[in-house]
Each structure stands twice: as structure tokens, then as C-alpha cells.
LUMLUMTOR-345112 format. One line per field, with one value per atom (N, C-alpha, C, O): z, x, y; residue in three letters; atom name; residue number from 1. Coordinates in nm, 3 decimals. Atoms other than C-alpha are relative to their C-alpha. Layout:
up	c(Z ...)
east	c(X ...)
north	c(Y ...)
rest	c(ALA ...)
atom	c(CA ...)
nr	c(NUM ...)
! end
This chain:
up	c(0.057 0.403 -0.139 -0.177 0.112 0.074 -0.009 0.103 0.014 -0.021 0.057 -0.010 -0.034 0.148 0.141 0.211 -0.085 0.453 0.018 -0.066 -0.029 0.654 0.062 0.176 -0.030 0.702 0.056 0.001 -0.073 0.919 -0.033 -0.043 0.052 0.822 0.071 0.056 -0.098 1.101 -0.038 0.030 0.022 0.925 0.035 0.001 -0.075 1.071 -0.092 -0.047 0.074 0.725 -0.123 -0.164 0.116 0.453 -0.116 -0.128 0.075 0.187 -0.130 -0.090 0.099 -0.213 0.044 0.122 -0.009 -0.244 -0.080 -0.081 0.154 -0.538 0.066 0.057 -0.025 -0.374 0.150 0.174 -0.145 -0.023 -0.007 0.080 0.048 -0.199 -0.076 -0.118 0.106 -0.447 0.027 -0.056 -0.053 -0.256 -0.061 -0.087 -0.079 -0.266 -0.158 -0.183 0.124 -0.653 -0.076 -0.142 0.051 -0.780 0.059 0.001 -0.084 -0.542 0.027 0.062 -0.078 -0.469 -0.132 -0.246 0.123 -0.680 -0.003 -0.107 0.030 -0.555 0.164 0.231 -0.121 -0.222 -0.001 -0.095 0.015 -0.134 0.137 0.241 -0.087 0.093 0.090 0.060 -0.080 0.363 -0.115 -0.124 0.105 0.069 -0.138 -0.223 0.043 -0.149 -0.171 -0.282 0.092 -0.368 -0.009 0.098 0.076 -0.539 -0.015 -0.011 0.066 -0.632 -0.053 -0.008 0.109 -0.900 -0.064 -0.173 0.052 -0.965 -0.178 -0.271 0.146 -1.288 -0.105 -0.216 0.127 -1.453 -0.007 -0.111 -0.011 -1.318 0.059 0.007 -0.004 -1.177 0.168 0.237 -0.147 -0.801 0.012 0.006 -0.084 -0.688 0.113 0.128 -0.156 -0.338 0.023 0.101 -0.001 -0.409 0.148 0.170 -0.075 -0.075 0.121 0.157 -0.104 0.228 0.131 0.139 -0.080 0.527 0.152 0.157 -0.080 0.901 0.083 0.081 -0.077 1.133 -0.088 -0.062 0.108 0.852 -0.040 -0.050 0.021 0.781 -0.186 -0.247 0.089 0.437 -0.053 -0.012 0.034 0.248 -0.130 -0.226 0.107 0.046 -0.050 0.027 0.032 -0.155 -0.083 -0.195 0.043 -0.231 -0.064 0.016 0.038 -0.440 0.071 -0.020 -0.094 -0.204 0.106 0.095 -0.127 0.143 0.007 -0.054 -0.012 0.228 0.137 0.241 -0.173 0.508 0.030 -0.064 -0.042 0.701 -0.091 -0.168 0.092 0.517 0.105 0.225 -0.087 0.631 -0.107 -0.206 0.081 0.452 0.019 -0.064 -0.061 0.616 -0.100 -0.056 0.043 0.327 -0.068 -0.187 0.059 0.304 0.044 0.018)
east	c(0.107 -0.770 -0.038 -0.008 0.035 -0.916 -0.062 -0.108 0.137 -1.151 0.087 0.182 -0.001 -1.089 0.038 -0.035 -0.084 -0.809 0.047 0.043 -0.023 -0.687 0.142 0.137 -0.101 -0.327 0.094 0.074 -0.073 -0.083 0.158 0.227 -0.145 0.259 0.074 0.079 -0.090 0.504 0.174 0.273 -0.164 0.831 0.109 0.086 -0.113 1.110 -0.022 -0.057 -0.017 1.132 -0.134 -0.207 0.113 0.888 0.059 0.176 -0.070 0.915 -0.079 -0.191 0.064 0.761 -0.085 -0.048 0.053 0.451 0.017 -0.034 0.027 0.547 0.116 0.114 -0.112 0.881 -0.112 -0.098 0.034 0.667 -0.091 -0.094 0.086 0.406 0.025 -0.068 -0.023 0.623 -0.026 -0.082 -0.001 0.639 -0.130 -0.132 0.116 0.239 -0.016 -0.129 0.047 0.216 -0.099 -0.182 0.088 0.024 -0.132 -0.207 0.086 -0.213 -0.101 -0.218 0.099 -0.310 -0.097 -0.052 0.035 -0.589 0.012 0.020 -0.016 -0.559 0.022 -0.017 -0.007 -0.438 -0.058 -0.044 0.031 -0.595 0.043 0.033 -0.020 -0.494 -0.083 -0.198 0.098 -0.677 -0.070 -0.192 0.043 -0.728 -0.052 -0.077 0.024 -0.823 0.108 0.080 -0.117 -0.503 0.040 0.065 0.061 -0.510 0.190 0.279 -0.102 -0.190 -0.034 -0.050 0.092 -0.327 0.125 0.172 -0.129 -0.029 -0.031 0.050 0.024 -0.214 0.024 0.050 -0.009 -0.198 0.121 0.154 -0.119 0.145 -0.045 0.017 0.010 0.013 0.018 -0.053 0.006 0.120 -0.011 0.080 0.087 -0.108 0.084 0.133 -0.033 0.020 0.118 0.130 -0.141 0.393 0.048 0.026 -0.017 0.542 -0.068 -0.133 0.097 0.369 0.090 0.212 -0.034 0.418 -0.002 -0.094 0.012 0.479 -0.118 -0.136 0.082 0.184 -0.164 -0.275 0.146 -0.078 -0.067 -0.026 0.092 -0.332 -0.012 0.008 0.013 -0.404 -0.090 -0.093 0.146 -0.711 0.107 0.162 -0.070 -0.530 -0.174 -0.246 0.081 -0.789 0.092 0.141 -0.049 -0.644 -0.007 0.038 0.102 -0.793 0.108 0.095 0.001 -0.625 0.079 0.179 -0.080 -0.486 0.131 0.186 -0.142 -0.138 0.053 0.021 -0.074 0.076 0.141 0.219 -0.083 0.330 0.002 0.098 0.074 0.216 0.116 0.102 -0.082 0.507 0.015 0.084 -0.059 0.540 0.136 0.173 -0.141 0.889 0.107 0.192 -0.155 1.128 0.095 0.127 -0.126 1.403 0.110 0.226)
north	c(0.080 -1.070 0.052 0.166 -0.064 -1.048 0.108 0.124 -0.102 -0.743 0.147 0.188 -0.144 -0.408 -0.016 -0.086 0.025 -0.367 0.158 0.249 -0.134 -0.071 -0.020 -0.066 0.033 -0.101 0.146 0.255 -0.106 0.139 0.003 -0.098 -0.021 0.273 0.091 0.214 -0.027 0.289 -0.013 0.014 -0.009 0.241 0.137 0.253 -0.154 0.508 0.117 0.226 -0.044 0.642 0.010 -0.081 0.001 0.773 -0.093 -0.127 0.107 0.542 0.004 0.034 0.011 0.518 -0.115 -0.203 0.069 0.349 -0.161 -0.273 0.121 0.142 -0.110 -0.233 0.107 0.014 -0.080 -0.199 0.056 -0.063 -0.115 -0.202 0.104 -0.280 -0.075 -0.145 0.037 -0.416 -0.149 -0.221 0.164 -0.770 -0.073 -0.193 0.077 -0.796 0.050 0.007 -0.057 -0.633 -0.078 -0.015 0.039 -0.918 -0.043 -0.121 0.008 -0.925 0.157 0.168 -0.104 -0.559 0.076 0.088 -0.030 -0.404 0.161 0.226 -0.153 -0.024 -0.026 -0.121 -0.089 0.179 0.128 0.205 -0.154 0.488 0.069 0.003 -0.099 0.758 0.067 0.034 -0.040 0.945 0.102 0.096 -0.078 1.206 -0.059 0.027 0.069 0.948 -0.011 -0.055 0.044 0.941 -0.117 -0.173 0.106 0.667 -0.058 0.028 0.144 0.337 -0.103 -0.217 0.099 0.180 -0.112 -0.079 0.078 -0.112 -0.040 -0.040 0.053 -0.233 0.060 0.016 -0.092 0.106 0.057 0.113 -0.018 0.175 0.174 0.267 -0.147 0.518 0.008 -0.065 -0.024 0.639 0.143 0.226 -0.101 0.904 0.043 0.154 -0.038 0.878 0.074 0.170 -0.027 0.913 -0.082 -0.201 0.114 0.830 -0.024 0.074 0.020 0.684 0.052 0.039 -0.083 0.874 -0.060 -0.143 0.054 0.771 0.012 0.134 0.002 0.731 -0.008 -0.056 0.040 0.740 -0.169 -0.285 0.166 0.464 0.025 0.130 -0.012 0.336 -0.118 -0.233 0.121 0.156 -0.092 -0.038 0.057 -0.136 -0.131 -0.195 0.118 -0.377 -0.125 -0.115 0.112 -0.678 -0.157 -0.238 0.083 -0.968 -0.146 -0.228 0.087 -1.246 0.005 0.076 0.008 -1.313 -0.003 -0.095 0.010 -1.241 -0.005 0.053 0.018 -1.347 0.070 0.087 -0.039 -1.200 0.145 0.150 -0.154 -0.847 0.111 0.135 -0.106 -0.586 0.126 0.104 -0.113 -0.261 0.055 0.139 -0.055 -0.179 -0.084 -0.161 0.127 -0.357 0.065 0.052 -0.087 -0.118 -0.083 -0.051)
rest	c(UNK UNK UNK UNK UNK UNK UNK UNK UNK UNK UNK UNK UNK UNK UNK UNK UNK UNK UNK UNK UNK UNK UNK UNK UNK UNK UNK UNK UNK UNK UNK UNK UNK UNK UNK UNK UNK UNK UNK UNK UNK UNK UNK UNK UNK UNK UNK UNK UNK UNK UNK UNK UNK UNK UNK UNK UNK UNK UNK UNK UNK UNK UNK UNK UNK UNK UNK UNK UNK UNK UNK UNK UNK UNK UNK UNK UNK UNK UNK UNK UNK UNK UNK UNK UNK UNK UNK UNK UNK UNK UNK UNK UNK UNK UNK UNK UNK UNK UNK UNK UNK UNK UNK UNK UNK UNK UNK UNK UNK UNK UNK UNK UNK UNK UNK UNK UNK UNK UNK UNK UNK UNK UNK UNK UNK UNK UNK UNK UNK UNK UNK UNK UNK UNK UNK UNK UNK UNK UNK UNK UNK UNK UNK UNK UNK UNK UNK UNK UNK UNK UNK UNK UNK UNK UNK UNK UNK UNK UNK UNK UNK UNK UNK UNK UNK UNK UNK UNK UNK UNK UNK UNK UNK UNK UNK UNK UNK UNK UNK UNK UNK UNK UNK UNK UNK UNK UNK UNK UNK UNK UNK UNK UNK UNK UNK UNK UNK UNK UNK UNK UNK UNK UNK UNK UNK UNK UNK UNK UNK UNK UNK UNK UNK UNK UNK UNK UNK UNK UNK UNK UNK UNK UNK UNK UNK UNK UNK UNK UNK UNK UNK UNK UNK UNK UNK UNK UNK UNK UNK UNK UNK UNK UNK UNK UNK UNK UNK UNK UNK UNK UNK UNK UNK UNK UNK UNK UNK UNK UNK UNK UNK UNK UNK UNK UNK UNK UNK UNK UNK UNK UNK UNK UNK UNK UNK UNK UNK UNK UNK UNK UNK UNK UNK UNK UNK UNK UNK UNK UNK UNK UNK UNK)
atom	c(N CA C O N CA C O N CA C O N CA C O N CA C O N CA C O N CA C O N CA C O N CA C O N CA C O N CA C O N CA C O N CA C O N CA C O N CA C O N CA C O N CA C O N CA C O N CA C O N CA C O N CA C O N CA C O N CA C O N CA C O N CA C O N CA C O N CA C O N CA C O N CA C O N CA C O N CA C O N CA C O N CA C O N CA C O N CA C O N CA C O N CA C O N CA C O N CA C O N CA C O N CA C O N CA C O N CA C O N CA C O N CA C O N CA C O N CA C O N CA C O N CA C O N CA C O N CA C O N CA C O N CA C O N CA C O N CA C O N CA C O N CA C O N CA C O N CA C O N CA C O N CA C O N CA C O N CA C O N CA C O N CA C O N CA C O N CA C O N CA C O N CA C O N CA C O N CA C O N CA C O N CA C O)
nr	c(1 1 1 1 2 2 2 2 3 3 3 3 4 4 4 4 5 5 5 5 6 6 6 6 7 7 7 7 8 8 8 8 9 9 9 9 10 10 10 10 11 11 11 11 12 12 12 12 13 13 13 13 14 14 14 14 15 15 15 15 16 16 16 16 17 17 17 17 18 18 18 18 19 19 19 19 20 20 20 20 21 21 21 21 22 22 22 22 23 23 23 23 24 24 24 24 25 25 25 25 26 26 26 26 27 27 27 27 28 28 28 28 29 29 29 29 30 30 30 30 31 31 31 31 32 32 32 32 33 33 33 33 34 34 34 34 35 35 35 35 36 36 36 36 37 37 37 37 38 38 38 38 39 39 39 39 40 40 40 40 41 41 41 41 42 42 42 42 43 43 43 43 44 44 44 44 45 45 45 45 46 46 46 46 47 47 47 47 48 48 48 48 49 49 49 49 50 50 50 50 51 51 51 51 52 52 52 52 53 53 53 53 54 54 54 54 55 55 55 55 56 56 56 56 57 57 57 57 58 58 58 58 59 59 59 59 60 60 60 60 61 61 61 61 62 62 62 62 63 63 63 63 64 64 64 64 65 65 65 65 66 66 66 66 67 67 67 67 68 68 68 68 69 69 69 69 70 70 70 70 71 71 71 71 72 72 72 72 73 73 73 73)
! end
């Protein structure tokens, strides 16, 4: 949904943040980490590096996206 979303990252494999969100890039406005490391797409800056299995992650997103998978290796 729009606004502020807590999304889970179960893919087998750790994976870059930048390739895992690339699908949703014009849509997301920041991710943050449990440590609050930051994926800012606008400024081109990844904080996070790569996202890790079993971890949760805060994505804000200024509109609704469907079928939302982080797994697109």
C-alpha cells in the first residue's frame, strides 16, 4: 500500500538491495533496515548493501504495487 510497509526477505540467497527493488524503483521513496540503514533510490545511495535472509524491512512507497516479490534473481 502506499505510505509506510514492513516487508520480509525470505529469498534462499542474500541479494543487493538495489538489484531486489529495482522492479518497484519508481515507486519506492526509501528502505530502512532494522539498524536504520537507509536505500535512498533517488540519491542512488545503498546504505543497506545486501538484504539478508529472514530479516524484515521498512519500505515507504509513494503508490500501491501488486504482485510485490523481492526474490528476482
Amino acid at each position: 500500500d502506499e505510505g509506510w510497509n514492513l516487508v520480509g526477505f525470505s529469498c534462499t540467497n542474500e541479494l543487493s538491495a538495489v538489484l531486489s527493488f529495482s522492479p518497484y524503483i519508481d515507486d519506492i521513496i526509501i528502505v530502512k533496515d532494522y539498524l536504520g540503514n537507509a536505500y535512498l533510490p533517488d540519491w542512488d545511495f545503498n546504505g543497506i548493501g545486501n538484504l539478508e535472509r529472514g530479516f524484515g524491512y521498512q519500505i515507504k512507497i509513494s503508490d500501491s504495487i501488486e504482485d510485490f516479490n523481492l526474490c528476482n534473481e
